[in-house]
C-alpha positions in Angstrom: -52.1 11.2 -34.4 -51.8 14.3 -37.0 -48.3 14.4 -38.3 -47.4 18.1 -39.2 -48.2 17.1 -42.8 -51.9 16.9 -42.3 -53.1 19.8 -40.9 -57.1 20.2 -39.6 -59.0 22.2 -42.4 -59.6 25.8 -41.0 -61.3 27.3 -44.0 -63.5 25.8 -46.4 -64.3 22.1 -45.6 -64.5 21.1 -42.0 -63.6 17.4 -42.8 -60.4 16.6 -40.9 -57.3 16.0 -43.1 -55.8 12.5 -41.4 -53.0 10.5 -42.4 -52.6 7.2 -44.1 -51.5 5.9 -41.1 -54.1 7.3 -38.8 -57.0 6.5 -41.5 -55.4 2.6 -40.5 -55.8 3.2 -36.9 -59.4 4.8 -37.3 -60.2 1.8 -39.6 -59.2 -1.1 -36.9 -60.9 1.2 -34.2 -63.9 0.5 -36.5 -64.2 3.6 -38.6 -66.3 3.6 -42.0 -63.8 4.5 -45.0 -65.3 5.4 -48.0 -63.7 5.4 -51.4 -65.1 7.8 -53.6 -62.5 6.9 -56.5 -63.8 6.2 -60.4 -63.3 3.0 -62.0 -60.1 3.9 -63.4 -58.3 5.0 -60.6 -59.8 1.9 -58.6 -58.1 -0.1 -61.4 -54.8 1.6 -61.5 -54.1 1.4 -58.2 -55.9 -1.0 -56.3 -58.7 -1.4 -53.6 -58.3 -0.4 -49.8 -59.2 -3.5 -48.1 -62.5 -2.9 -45.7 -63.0 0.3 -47.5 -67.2 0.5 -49.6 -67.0 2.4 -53.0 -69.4 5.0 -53.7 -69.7 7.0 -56.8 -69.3 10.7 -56.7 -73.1 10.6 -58.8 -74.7 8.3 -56.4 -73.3 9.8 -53.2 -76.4 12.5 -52.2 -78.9 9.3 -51.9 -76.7 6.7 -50.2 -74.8 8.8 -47.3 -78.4 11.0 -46.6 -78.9 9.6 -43.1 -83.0 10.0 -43.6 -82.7 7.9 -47.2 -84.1 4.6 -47.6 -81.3 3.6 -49.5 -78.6 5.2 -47.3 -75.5 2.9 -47.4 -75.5 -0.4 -44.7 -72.6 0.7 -43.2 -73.9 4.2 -42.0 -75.7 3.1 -38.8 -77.4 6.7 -38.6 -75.1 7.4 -36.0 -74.3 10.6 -36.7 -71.0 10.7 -34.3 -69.9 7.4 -36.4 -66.3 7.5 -37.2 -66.2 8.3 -41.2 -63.0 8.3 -43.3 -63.5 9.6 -47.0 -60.8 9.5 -50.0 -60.6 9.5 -53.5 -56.9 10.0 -55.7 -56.0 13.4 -54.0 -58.2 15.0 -50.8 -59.6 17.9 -53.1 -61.6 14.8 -54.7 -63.0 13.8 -51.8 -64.1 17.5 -50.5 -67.5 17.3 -51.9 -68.1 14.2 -50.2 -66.9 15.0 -47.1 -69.1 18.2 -47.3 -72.1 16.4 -48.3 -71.9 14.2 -44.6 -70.9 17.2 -42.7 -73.9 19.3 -44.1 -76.3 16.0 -43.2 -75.0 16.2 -39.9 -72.1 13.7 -39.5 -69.8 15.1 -36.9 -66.8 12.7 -37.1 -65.9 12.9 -40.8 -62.1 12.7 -42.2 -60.5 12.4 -45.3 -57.3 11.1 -46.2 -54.5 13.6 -46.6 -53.1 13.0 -50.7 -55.5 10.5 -51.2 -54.8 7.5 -52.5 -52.2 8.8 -53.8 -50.2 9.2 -50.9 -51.7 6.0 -49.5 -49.9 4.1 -52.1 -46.3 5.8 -51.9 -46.4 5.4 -48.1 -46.3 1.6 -48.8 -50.0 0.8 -47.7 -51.6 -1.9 -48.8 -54.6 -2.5 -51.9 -56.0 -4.8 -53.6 -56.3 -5.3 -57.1 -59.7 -5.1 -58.6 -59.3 -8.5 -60.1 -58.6 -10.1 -56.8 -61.5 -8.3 -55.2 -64.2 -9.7 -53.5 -67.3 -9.7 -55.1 -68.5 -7.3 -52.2 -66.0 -4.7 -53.1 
């Protein structure tokens, strides 16, 4: 469901570039997003609901599918449904990277970011509203 917008990465990172819209669908179809925003941007514009935060630093050791402290979430599936993001997509290459080079097959990151999340109208939360578990 690529809009002409979002086109699929040809050079450089293989991590599909998805819409807000289809990062929604992929999320109620039971995809894992991952929001690899900093504290500030979480603050400024709010949490995606459903989505786990991982910092940029502790990224290598939680989405290695051989670590012992590899996220919940990532059921060492490595065709699991992944959708990354962070305030623009270029934040989020290195992530995206990082899964593809462990294996992950099915990895995606949100065209604009959160960025363009927000000015398409989708929902957050804001941190101080957040669940504990956020």
């Amino acid at each position: 469901m690529s809009t002409p917008n979002t086109p699929e990465r040809t050079i450089g990172n293989p991590g599909k570039l998805i819409s807000p819209e289809e990062a929604v669908a992929r999320q109620e179809a039971g995809a894992l997003l991952i929001d690899v925003r900093g504290p500030i941007s979480r603050a400024k514009q709010g949490l995606v609901d459903g989505a786990v935060i991982v910092s940029k630093e502790e990224a290598p050791q939680v989405l290695d599918p051989a670590s012992e402290s590899r996220l919940s979430e990532l059921d060492g599936d490595l065709e699991q449904d992944v959708v990354v993001f962070c305030g623009t997509e270029f934040g989020s290459d290195p992530i995206v990277d990082h899964l593809v080079a462990h294996g992950y097959r099915n990895v995606h990151q949100i065209a604009g970011g959160i960025a363009r999340w927000v000015e398409e109208g989708r929902p957050t939360v804001p941190v101080a509203d957040a669940s504990a578990d956020a």
